[in-house]
C-alpha positions as MATLAB code, in Angstrom:
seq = 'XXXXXXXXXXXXXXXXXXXXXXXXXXXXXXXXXXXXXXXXXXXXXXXXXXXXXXXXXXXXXXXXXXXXXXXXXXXXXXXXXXXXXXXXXXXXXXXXXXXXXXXXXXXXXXXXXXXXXXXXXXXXXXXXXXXXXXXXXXXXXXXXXXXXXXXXXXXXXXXXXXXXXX';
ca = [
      49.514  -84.269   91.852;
      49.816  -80.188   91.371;
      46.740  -78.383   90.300;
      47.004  -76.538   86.653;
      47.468  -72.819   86.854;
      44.473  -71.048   86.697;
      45.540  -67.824   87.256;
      47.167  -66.888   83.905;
      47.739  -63.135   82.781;
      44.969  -63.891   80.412;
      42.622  -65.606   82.906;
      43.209  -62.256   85.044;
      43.030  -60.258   82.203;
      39.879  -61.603   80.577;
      38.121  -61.686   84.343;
      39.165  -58.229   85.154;
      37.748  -56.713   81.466;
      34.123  -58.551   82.251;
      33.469  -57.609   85.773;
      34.820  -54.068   84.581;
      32.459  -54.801   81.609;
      29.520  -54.989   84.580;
      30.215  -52.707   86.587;
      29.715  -49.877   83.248;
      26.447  -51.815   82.891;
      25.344  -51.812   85.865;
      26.104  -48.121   87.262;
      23.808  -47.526   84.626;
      21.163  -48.905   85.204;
      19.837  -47.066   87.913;
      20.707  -43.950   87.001;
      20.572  -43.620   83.565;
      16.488  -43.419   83.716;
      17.183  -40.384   86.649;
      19.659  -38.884   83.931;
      17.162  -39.096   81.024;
      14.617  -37.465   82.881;
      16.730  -34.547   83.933;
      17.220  -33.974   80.438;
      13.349  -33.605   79.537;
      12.856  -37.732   78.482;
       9.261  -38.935   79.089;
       8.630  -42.391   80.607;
       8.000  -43.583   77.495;
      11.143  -42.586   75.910;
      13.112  -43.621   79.093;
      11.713  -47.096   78.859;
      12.952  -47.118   74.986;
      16.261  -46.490   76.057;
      16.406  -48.912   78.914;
      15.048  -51.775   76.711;
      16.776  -51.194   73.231;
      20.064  -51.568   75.306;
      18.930  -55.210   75.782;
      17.498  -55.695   72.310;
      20.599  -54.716   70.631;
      22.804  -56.950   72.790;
      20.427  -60.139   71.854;
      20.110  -58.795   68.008;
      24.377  -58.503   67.846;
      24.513  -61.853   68.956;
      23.223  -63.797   65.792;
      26.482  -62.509   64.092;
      28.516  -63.495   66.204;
      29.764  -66.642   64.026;
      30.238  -64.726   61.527;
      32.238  -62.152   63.343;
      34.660  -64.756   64.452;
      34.949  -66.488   61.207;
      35.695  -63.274   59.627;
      38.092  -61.540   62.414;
      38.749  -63.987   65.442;
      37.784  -64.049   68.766;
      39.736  -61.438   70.197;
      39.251  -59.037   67.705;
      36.067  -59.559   68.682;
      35.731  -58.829   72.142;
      38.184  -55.694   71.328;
      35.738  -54.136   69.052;
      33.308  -54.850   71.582;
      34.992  -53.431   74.789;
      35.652  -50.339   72.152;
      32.171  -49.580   71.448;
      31.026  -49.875   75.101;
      33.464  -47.814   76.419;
      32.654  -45.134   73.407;
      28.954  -45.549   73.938;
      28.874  -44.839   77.683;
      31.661  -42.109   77.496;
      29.676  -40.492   74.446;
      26.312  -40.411   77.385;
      28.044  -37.575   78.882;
      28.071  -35.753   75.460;
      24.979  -35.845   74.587;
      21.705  -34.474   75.369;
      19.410  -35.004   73.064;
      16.860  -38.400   73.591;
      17.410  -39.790   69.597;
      21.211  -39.475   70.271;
      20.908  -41.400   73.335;
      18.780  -43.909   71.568;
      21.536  -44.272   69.172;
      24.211  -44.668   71.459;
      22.595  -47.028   73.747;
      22.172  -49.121   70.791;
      25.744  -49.072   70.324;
      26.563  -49.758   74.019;
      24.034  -53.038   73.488;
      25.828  -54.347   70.195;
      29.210  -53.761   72.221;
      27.995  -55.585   75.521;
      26.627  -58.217   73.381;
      30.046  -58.682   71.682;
      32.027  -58.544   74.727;
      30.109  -60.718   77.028;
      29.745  -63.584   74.694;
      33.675  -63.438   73.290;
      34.645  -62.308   77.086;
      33.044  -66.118   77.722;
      34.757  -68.023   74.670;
      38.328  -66.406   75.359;
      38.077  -66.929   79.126;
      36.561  -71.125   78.083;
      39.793  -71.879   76.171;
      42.524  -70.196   78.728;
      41.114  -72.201   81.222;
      42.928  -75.751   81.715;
      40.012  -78.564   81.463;
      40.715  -79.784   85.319;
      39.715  -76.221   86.783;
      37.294  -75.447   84.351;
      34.319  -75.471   87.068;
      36.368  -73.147   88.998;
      37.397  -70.963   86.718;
      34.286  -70.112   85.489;
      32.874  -69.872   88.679;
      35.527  -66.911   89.540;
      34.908  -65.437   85.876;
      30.947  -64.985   86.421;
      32.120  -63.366   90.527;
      32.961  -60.012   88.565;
      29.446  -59.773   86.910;
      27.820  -60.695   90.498;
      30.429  -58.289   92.540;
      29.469  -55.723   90.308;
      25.076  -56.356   90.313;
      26.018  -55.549   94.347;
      27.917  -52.590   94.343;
      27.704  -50.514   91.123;
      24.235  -49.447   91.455;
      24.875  -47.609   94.793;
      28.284  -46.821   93.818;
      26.842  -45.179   90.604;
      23.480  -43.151   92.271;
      26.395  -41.562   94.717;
      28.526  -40.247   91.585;
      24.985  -38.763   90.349;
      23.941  -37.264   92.769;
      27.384  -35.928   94.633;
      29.231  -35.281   92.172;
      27.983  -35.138   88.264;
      26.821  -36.643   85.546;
      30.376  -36.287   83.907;
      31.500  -38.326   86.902;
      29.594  -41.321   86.427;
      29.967  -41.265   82.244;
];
């Protein structure tokens, strides 16, 4: 008996856009606080912008049926690999802690979209037999990434520039 193909151009595809997905998210997280406080932030404000991240992801998330009854699942996760990769290109732009705020809680809404259709698209391109597998190599991207983008992300900060690691 022959095994189903798991790896599909949209298995690859759809694993390859989430652990990308995690790696933005977490380069960030490290170094975002160090960024915010170069730029004047407070610990206050720099605990705002770490946790409204996470707020907005959860608070996208209870539209989510309504965003795929209204545009599909693909459209989606497009929408919400666009507004990540505006949202933490747009960090380099700005410098000012309310336009951070706001763009954070962009990046959150987009994260939120992505993850969660990144997960449904990745569900149905897997064949039933290999499902255990498949997701199992899906969620090694978002693990991959919690090792090395944090150290991978203080190095751009601090040797080369903040326009590096945005």
């Amino acid at each position: 008996m022959t095994k189903e193909k798991l790896w599909s151009r949209d298995f690859l595809a759809l694993t390859t856009a989430n652990g990308l997905l995690f790696v933005g998210f977490h380069i960030l997280l490290p170094t975002l606080p160090i960024y915010m406080a170069s730029l004047g932030a407070s610990g206050s404000e720099i605990g705002l912008i770490a946790g409204i991240f996470g707020y907005s992801a959860i608070f996208i998330r209870l539209f989510t049926d309504t965003g795929v009854r209204a545009f599909g699942k693909k459209t989606c996760l497009y929408a919400g690999l666009l507004l990540s990769l505006l949202a933490t290109a747009g960090y380099a732009l700005l410098d000012s802690i309310g336009a951070i705020v706001v763009a954070r809680v962009i990046h959150g809404f987009g994260f939120g979209l992505s993850t969660t259709f990144a997960a449904a698209l990745v569900a149905d391109v897997i064949p039933a037999s290999r499902r255990g597998e498949g997701i199992g190599y899906f969620g090694l991207g978002s693990t991959i990434a919690m090792a090395l983008a944090p150290a991978f992300g203080l190095m751009l900060l601090s040797d080369i520039s903040p326009w590096a690691l945005f």
